[in-house]
C-alpha positions as CSV (number, residue, x, y, z in Angstrom):
1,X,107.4,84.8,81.7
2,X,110.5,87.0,83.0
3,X,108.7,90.2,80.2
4,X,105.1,89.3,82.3
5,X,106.6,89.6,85.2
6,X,108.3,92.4,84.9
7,X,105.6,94.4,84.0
8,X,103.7,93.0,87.2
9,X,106.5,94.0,89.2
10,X,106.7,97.3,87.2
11,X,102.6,97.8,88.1
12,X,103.0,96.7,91.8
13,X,106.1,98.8,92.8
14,X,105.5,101.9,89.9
15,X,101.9,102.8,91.3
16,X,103.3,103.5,95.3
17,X,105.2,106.4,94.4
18,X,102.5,108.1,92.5
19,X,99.7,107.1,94.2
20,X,101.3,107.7,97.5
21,X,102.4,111.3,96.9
22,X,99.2,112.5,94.9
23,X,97.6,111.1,98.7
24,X,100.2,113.4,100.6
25,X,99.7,116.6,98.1
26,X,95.8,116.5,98.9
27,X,96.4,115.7,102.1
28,X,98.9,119.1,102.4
29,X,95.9,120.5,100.1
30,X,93.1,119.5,103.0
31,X,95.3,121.1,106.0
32,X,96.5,124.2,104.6
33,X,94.5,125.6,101.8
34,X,90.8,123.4,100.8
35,X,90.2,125.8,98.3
36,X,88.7,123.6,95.4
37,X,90.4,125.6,92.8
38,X,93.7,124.3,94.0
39,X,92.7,121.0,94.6
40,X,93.7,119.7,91.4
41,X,97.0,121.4,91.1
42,X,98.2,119.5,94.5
43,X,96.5,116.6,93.1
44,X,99.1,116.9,90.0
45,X,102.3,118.0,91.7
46,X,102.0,114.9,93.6
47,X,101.3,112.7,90.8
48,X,104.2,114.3,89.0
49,X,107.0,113.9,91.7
50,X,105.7,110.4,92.2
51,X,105.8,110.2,88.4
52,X,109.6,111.8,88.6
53,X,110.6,109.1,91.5
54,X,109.6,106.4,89.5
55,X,111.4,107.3,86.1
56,X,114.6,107.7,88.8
57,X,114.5,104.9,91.0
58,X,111.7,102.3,89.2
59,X,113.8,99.9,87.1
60,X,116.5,99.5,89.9
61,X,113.8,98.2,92.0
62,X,112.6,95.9,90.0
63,X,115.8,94.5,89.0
64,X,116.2,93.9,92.7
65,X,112.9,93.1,93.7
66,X,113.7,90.0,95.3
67,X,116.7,91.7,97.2
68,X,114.6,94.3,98.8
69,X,114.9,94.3,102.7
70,X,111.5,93.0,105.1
71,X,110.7,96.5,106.0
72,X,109.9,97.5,102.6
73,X,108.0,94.6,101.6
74,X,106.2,95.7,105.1
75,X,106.0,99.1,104.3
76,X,104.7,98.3,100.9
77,X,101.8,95.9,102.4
78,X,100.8,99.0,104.5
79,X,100.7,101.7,102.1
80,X,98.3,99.0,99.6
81,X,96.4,98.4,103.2
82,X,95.8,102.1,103.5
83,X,94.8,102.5,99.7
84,X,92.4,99.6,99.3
85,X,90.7,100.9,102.4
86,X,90.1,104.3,100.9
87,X,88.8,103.0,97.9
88,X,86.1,101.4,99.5
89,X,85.9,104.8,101.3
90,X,86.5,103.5,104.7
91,X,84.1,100.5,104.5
92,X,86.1,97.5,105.7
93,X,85.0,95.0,103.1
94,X,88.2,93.6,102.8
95,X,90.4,94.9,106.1
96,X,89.4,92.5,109.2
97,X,91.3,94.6,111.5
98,X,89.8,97.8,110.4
99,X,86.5,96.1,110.4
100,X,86.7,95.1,113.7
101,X,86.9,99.3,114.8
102,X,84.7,100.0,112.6
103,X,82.0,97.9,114.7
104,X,82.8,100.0,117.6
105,X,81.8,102.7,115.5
106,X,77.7,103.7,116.4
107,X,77.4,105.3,112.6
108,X,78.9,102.4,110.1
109,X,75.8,101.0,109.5
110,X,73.9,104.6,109.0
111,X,77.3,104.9,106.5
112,X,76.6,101.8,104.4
113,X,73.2,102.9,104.2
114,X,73.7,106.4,103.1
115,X,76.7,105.1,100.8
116,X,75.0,102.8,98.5
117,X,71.3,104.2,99.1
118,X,69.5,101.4,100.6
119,X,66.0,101.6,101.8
120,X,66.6,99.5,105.1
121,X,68.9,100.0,107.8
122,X,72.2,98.0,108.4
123,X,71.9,96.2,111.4
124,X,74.9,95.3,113.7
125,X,74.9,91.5,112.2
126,X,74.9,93.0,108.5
127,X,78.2,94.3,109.2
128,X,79.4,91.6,110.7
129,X,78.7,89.3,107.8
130,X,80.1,92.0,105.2
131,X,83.4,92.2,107.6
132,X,83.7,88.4,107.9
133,X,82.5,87.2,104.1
134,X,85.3,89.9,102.9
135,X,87.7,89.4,105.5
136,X,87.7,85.4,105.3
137,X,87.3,86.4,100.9
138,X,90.6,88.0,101.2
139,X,92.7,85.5,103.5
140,X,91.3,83.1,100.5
141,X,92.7,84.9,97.5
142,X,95.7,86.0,99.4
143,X,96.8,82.4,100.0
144,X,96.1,81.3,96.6
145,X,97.8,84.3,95.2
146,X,100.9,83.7,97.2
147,X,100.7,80.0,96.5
148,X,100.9,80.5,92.6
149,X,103.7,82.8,93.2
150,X,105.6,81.0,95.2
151,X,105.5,77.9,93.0
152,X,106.6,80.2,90.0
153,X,108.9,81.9,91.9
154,X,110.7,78.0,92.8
155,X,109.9,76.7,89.6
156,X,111.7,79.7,88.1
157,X,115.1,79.3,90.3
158,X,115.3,75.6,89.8
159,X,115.2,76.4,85.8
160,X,118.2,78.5,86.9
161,X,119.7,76.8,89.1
162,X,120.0,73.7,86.4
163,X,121.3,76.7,83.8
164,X,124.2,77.8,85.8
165,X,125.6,74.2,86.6
């Protein structure tokens, strides 16, 4: 269990520093140059550094991964927030808050349509139903996620707690 989680740990706390400055680079990329030729040299200095901050800093986080302060675990929560909302390329599937704005929005539903091709329009109640099946989808698996962790997570200090007495 302790190799598996690990790794987990590894996968979850490795990916932000990569991920997050490749996201900066092309940002820096979309203000200051957008010439596509360079696009994927920003793309790769970011990866890199990120890359470079990990091989520093990664296995002293994980060691201390349950030692880390609230605002990081926060700040962490965010910065997945912010990636799983791009990957779905601003469609709120699985952000309630940010599905909420997005019904404000007059051009989501001509969005949705455009994005996966569909040959009839996305009505305002369409949206609502993707915002609240997705929404309510991940309160669901989040609760059951955090459930099996934290019942590992006691199970695994009471082993140790028995081990050091």
């Amino acid at each position: 269990m302790k190799k598996f989680e690990n790794f987990f740990f590894s996968l979850i706390l490795g990916a932000i520093s990569p991920l997050t400055a490749g996201l900066i680079s092309l940002i820096i990329w979309f203000s200051f140059s957008k010439n596509e030729n360079h696009a994927l040299i920003y793309l790769s200095s970011g990866l890199l550094s990120g890359i470079i901050i990990d091989i520093i800093f990664l296995k002293n986080w994980v060691k201390n991964r349950y030692n880390l302060p609230d605002w990081v675990i926060i700040l962490i929560y965010f910065i997945y927030n912010i990636f799983i909302y791009g990957f779905f390329m601003g469609l709120p599937v699985f952000n309630l808050i940010m599905g909420i704005i997005a019904l404000k929005d007059k051009t989501t539903g001509a969005n949705i349509q455009v994005m996966f091709n569909l040959n009839f329009e996305i009505t305002g109640t369409i949206i609502w139903i993707i915002i609240l099946v997705g929404g309510l989808s991940l309160i669901v698996l989040q609760y059951f996620i955090t459930r099996f962790t934290m019942l590992k997570t006691f199970k695994f200090y009471k082993l140790n707690i028995r081990q050091n007495d």
